[in-house]
VOPAGU-2260 file (C-alpha; in pm, 1 decimal, decimal comma):
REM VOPAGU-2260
SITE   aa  ch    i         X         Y         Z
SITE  UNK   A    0   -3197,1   -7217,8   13370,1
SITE  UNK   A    1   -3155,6   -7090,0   13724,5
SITE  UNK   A    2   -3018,9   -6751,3   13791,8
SITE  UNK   A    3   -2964,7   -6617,2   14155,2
SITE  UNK   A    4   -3038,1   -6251,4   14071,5
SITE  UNK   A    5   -3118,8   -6073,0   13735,1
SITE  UNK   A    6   -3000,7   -5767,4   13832,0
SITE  UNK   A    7   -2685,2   -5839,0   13901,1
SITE  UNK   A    8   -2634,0   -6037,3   13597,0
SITE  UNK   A    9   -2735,8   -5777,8   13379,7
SITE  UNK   A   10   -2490,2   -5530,3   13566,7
SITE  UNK   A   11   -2205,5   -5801,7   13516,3
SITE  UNK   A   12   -2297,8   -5835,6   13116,4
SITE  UNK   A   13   -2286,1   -5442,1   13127,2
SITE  UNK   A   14   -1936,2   -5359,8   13259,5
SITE  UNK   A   15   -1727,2   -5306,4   13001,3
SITE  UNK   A   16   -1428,3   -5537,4   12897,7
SITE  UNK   A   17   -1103,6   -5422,2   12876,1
SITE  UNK   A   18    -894,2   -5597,4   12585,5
SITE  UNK   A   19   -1004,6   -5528,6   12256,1
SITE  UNK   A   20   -1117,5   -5827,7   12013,4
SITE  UNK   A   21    -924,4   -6006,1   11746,2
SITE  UNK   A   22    -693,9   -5674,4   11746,7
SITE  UNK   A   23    -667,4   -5510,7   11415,9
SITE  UNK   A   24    -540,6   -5797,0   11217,9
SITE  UNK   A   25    -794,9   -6020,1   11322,5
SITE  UNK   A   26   -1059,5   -5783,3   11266,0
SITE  UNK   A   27    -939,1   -5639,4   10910,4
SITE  UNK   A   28    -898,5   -6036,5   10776,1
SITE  UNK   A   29   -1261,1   -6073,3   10852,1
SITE  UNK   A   30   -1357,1   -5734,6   10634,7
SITE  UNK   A   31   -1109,9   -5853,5   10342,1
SITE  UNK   A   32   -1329,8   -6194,6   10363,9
SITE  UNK   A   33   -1649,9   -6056,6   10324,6
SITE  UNK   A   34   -1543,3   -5795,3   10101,5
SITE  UNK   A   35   -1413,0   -6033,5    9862,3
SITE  UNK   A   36   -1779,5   -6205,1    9876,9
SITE  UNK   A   37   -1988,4   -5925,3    9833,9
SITE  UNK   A   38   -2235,0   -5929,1    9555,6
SITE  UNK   A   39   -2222,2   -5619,7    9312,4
SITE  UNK   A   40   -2577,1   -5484,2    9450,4
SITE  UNK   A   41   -2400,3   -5517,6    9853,1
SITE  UNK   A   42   -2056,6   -5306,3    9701,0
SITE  UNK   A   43   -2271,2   -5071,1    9628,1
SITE  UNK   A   44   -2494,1   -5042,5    9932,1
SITE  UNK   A   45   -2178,3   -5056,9   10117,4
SITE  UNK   A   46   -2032,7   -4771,8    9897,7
SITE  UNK   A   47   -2360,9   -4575,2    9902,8
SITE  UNK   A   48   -2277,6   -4528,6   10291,7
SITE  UNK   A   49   -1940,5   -4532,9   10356,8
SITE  UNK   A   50   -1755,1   -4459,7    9982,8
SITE  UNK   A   51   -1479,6   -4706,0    9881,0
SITE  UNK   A   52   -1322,0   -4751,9   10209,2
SITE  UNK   A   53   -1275,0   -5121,3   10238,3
SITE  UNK   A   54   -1418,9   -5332,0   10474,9
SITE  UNK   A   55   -1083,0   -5402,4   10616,8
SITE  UNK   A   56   -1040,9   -5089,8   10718,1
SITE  UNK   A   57   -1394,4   -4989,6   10855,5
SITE  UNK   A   58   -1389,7   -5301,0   11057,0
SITE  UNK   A   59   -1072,1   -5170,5   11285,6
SITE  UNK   A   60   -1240,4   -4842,8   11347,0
SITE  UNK   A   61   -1515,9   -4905,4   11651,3
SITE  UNK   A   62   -1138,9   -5024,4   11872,8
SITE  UNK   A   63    -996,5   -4730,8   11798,5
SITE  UNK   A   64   -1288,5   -4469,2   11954,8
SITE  UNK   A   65   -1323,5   -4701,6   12211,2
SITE  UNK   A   66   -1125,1   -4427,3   12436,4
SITE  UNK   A   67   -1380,2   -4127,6   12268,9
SITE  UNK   A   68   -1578,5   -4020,7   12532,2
SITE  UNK   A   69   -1846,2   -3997,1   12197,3
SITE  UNK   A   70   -1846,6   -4340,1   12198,5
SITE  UNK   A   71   -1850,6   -4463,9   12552,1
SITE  UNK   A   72   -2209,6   -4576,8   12548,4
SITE  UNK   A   73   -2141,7   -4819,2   12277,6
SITE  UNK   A   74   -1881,9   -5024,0   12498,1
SITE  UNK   A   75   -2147,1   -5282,5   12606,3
SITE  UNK   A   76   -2202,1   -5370,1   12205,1
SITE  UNK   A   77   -1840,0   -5575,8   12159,8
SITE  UNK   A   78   -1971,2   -5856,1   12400,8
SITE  UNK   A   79   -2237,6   -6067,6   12532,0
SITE  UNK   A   80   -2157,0   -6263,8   12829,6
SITE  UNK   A   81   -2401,0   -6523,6   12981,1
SITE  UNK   A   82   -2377,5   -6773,6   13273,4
SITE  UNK   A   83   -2219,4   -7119,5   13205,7
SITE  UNK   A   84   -2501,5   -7341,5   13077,2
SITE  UNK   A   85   -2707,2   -7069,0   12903,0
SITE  UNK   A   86   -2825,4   -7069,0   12560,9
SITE  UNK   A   87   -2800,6   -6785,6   12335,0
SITE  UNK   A   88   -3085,6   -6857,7   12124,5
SITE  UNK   A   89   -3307,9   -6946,4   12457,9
SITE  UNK   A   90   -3196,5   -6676,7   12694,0
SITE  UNK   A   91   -3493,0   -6486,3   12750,0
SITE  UNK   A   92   -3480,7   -6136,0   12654,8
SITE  UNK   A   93   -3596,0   -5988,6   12955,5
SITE  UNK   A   94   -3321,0   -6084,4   13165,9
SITE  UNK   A   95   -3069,3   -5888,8   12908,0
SITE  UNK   A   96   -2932,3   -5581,6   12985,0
SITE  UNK   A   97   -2970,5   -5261,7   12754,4
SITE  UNK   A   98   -2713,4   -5350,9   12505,9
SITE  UNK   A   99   -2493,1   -5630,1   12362,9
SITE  UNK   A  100   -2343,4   -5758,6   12056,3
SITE  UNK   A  101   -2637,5   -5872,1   11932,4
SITE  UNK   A  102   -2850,3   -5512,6   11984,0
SITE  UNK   A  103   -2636,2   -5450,6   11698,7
SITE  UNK   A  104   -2647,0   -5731,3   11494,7
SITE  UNK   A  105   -3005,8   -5787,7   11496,3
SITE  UNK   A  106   -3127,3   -5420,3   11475,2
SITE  UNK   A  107   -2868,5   -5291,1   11231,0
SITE  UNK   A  108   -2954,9   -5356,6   10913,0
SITE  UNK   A  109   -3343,3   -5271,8   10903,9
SITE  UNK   A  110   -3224,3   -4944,4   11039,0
SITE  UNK   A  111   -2940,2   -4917,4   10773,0
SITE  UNK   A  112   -3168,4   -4977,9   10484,5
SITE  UNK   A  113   -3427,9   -4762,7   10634,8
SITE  UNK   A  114   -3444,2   -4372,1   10627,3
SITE  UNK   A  115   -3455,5   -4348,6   10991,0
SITE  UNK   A  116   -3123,1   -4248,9   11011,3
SITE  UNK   A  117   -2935,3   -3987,6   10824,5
SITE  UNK   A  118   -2565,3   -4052,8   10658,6
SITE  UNK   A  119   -2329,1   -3975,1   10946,5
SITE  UNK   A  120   -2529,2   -4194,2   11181,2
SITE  UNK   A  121   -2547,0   -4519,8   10916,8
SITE  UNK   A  122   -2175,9   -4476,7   10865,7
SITE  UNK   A  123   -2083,0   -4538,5   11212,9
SITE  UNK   A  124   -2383,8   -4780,6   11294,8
SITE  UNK   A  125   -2246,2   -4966,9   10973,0
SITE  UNK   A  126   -1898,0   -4963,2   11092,0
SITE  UNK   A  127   -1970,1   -5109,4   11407,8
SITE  UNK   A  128   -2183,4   -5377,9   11241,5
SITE  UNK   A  129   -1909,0   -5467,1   11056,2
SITE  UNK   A  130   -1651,2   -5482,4   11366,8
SITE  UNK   A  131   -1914,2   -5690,1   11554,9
SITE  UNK   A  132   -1924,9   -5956,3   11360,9
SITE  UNK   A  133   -1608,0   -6009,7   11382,6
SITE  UNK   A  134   -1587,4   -5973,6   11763,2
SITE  UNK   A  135   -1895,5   -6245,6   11826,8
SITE  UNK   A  136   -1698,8   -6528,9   11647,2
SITE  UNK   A  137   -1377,8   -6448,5   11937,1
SITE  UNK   A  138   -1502,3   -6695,3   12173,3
SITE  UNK   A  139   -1423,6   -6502,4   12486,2
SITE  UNK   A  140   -1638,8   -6228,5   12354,2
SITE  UNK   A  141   -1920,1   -6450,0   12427,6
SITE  UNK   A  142   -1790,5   -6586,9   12732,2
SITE  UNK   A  143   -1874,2   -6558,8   13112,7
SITE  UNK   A  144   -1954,2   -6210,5   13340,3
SITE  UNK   A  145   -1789,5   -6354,2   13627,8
SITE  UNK   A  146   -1449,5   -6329,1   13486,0
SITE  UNK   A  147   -1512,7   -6058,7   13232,9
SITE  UNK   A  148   -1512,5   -6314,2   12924,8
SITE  UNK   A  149   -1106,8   -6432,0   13003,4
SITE  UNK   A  150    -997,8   -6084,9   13075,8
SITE  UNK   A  151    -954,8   -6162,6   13496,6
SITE  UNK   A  152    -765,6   -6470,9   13364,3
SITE  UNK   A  153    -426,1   -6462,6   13409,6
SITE  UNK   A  154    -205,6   -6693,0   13152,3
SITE  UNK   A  155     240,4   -6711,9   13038,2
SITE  UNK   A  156     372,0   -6741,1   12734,3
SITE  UNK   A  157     650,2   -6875,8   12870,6
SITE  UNK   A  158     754,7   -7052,7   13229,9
SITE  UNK   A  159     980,0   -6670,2   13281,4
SITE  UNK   A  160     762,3   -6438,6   13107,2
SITE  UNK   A  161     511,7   -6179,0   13288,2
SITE  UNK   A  162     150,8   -6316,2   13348,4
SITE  UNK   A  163     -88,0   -6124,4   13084,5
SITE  UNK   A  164    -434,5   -6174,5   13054,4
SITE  UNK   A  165    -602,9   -6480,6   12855,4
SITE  UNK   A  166    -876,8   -6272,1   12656,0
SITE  UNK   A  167    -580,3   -6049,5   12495,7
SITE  UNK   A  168    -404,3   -6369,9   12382,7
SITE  UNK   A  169    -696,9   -6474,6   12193,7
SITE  UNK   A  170    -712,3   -6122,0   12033,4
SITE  UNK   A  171    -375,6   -6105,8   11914,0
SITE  UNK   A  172    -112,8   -6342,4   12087,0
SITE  UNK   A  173    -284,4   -6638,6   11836,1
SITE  UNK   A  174    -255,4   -6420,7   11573,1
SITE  UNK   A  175      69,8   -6351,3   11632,4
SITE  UNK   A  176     172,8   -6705,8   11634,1
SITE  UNK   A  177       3,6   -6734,7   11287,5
SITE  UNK   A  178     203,2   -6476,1   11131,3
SITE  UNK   A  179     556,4   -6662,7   11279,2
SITE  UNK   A  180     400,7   -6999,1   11101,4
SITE  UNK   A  181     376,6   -6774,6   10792,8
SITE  UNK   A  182     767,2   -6738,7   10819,5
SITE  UNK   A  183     690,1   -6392,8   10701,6
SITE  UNK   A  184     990,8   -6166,7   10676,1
SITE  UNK   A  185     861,6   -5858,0   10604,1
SITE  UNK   A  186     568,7   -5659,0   10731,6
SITE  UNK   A  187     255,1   -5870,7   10741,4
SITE  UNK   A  188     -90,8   -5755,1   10608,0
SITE  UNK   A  189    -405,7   -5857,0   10688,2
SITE  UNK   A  190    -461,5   -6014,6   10308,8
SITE  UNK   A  191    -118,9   -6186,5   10430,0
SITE  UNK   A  192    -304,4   -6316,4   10698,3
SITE  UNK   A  193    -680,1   -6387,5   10469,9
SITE  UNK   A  194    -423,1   -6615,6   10225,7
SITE  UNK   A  195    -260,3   -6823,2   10543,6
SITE  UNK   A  196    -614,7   -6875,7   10649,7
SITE  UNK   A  197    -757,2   -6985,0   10245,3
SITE  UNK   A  198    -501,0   -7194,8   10256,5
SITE  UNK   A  199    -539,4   -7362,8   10569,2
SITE  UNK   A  200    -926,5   -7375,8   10623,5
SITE  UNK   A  201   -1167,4   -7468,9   10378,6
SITE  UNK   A  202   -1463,3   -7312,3   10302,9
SITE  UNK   A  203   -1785,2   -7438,9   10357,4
SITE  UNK   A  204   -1949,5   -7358,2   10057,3
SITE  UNK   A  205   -2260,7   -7219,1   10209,3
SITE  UNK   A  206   -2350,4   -7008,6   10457,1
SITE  UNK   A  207   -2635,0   -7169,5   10734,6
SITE  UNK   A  208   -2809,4   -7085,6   11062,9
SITE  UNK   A  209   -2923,1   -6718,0   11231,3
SITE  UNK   A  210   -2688,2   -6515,4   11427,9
SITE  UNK   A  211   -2832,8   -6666,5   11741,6
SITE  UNK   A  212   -2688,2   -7001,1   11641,7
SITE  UNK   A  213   -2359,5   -6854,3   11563,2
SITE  UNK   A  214   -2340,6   -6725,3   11914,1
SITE  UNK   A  215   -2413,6   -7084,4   12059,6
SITE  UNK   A  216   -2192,1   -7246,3   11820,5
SITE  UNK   A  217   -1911,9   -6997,2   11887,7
SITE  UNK   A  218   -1970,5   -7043,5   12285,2
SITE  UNK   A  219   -1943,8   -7417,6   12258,8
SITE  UNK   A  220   -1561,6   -7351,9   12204,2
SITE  UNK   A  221   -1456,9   -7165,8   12474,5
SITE  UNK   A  222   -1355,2   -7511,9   12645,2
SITE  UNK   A  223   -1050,8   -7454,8   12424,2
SITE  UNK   A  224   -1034,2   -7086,0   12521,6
SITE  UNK   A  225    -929,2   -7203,7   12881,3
SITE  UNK   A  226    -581,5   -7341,0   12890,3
SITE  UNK   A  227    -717,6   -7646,4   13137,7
SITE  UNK   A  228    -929,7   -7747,7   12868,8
SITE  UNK   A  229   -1211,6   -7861,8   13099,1
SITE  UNK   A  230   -1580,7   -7859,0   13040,8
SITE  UNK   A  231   -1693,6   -7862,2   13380,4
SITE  UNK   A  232   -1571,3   -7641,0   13561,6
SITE  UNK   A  233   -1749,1   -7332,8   13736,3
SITE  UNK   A  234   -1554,1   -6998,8   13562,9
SITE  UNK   A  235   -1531,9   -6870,7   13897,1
SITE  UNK   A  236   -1341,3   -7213,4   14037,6
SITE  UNK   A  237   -1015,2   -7145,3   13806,9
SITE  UNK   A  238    -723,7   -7084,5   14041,4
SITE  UNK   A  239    -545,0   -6875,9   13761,2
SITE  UNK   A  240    -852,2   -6588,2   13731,7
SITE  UNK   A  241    -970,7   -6308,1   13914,7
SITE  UNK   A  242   -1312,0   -6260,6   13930,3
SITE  UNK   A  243   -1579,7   -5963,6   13879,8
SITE  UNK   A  244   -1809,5   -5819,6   14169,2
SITE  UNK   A  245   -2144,6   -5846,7   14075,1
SITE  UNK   A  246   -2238,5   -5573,8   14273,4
SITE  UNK   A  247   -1953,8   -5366,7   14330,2
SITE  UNK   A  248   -1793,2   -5460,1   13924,0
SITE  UNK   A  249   -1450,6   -5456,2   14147,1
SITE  UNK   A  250   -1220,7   -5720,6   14078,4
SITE  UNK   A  251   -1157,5   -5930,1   14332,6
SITE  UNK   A  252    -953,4   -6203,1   14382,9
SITE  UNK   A  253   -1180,7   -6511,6   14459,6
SITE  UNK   A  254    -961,7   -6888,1   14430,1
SITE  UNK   A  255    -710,7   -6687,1   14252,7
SITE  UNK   A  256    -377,1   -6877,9   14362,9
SITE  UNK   A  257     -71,1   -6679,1   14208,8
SITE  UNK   A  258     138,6   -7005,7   14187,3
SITE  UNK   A  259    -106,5   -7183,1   13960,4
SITE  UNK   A  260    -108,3   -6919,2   13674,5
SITE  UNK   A  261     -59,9   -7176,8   13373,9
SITE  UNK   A  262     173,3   -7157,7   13092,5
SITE  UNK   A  263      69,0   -7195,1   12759,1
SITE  UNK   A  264     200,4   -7482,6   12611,3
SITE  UNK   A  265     220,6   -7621,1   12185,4
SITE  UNK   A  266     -30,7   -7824,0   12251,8
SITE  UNK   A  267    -247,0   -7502,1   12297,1
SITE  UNK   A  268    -149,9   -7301,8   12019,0
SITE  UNK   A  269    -204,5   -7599,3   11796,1
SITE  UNK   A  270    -542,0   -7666,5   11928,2
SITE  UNK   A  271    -627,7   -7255,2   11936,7
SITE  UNK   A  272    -415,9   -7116,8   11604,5
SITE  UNK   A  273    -673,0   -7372,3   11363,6
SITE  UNK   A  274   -1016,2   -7247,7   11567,6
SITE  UNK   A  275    -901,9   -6894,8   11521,0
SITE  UNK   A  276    -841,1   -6902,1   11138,1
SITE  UNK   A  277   -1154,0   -7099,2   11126,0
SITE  UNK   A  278   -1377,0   -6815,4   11332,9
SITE  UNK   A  279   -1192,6   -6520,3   11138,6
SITE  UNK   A  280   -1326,5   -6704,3   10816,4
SITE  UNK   A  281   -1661,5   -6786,8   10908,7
SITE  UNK   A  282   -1690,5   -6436,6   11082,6
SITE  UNK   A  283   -1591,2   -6275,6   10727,5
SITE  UNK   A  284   -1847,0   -6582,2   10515,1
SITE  UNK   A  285   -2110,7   -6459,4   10710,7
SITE  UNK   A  286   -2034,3   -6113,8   10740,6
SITE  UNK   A  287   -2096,0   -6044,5   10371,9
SITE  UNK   A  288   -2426,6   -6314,1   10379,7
SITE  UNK   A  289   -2546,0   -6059,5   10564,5
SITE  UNK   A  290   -2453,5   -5757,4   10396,0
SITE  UNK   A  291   -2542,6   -5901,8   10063,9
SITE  UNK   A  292   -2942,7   -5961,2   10213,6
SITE  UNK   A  293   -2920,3   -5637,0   10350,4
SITE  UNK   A  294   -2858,0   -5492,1   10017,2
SITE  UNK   A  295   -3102,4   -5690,0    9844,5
SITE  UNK   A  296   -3364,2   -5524,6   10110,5
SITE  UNK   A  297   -3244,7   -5176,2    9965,5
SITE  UNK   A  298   -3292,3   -4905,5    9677,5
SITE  UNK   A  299   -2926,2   -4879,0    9570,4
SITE  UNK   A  300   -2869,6   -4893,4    9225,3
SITE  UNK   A  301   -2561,7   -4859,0    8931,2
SITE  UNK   A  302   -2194,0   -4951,6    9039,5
SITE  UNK   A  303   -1927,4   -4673,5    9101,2
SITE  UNK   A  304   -1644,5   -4733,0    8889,3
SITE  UNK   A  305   -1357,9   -4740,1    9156,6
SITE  UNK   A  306   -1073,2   -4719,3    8994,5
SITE  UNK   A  307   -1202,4   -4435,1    8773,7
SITE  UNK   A  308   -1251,8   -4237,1    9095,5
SITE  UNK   A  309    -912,7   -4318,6    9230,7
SITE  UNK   A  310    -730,2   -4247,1    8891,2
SITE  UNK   A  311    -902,4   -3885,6    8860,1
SITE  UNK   A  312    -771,5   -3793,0    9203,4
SITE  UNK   A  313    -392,9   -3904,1    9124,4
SITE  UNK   A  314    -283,1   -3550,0    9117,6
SITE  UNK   A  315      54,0   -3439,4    8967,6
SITE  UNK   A  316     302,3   -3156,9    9016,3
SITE  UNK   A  317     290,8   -2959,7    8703,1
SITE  UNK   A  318     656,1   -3000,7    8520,6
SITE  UNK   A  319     562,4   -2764,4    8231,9
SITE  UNK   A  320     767,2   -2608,1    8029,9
SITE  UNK   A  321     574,5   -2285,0    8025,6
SITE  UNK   A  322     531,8   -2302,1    8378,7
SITE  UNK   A  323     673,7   -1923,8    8541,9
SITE  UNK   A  324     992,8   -1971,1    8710,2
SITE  UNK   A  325    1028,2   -1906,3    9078,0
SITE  UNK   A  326    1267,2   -1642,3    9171,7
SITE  UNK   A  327    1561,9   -1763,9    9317,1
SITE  UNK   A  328    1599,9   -1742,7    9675,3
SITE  UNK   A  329    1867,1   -1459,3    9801,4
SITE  UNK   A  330    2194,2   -1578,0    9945,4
């Protein structure tokens, strides 16, 4: 694999992307998933760290500190963008930049089973593990520097709506059309969203390869991501996207030819809606594989007894009888 200069590649897979990933939805369906495969000894190391919040939740929270100035330096974690042609499992770790999705998913969980880090650091390095999981089966999450994995791309809904960009229609637009083929009236959950996926994907009924292979796998379907639908061409050829600076990070405008912004058609959606409910389950599968090796690597032991703890903090006014009346208020 040829690359014209390492430095600017690893300033390109640094910049930080601007649409979040599988929006909340998305990313609480995969924590439902794995929570729901968890084996008793993972609940617990799970529990042991961050209590009974579920999955579903703590897998929403790294979007939502994403404007903390706390949290800045952990931008570069939801991604990992590499040249067209590269392999994930071959791309030599020297010519990576600092941090990317997989800093986290590799180094996590010897450091979460380890004593190196004290509670309030493992709850929001576990947190994060969780979200990214989720973010490196959103194919555009793994996709190309040059136009910030989709998010330079401009695409319509409709032939008279407002361009928006492609990377935020993966995240939610997709979504969205899954929850209108639910012909859900009311307001739709995220297990509302886990059952339309059970029902329409099956399982596989084990889970196989390293994270590195998930990567690749995942990459080999951003083809569909692009609304041309072509495998050979260069990102940076695409009349309908911008394109990154690799020096400068400005976004400039490159081939980008307002008229030939595309609108997404059926035939999209229906070749998009079934990859997304596929990732979202996989990401959630092997989510909790991992989780459940992690907690086999640590020293957590018993079960908490969740509903007991719930129950005992289901506080009640006190109607007593032989409670002191409160004075009547002066008119």
């Amino acid at each position: 694999m040829k690359i014209k200069s390492v430095g600017a590649l690893i300033c390109a897979l640094v910049y930080s992307h601007i649409a979040w990933s599988w929006g909340d939805l998305g990313h609480s369906a995969v924590g439902e998933i794995a929570e729901r495969n968890l084996t008793p000894k993972a609940k617990t190391f799970v529990q042991s760290i961050i209590g009974i919040e579920p999955l579903a939740i703590a897998a929403t929270w790294p979007d939502h500190v994403r404007d903390d100035k706390r949290f800045k330096g952990f931008t570069p974690y939801h991604f990992w963008d590499l040249p067209p042609g590269s392999s994930f499992a071959e791309f030599p770790d020297s010519q990576r930049g600092e941090r990317d999705a997989h800093t986290i998913v590799s180094q996590a969980p010897e450091l979460l089973v380890s004593d190196k880090l004290n509670i309030k650091q493992k709850q929001i390095l576990l947190r994060y593990f969780i979200h990214i999981l989720g973010d490196v089966h959103q194919p555009l999450h793994l996709g190309h520097p040059i136009d910030q994995g989709g998010n330079h791309c401009e695409v319509k809904m409709s032939a008279e709506a407002k361009p928006t960009n492609l990377h935020s229609v993966w995240d939610s637009q997709i979504i969205e059309k899954i929850k209108s083929k639910s012909k859900s009236t009311g307001y739709f959950t995220y297990n509302d969203l886990v059952s339309v996926i059970l029902k329409d994907v099956k399982a596989p009924r084990k889970v196989k390869g390293t994270p590195l292979e998930w990567y690749d796998e995942t990459r080999k379907l951003l083809v569909f991501a692009y609304p041309d639908g072509k495998e050979n061409v260069k990102p940076e050829d695409r009349p309908y996207c911008r394109q990154s600076d690799p020096v400068s990070h400005k976004k400039i405008d490159g081939k980008y030819d307002a008229t030939k912004v595309p609108v997404l058609d059926e035939k999209f959606f229906e070749t998009a809606i079934p990859l997304v409910e596929k990732q979202i389950l996989l990401g959630g599968l092997r989510l909790a594989h991992l989780l459940n090796k992690m907690a086999e690597n640590s020293n957590v032991t018993g079960h908490d007894d969740e509903q007991k703890i719930i129950s005992e903090i289901l506080i009640k006014n006190d109607l007593s009888a032989n409670r002191t009346p409160q004075s009547k208020p002066k008119k």
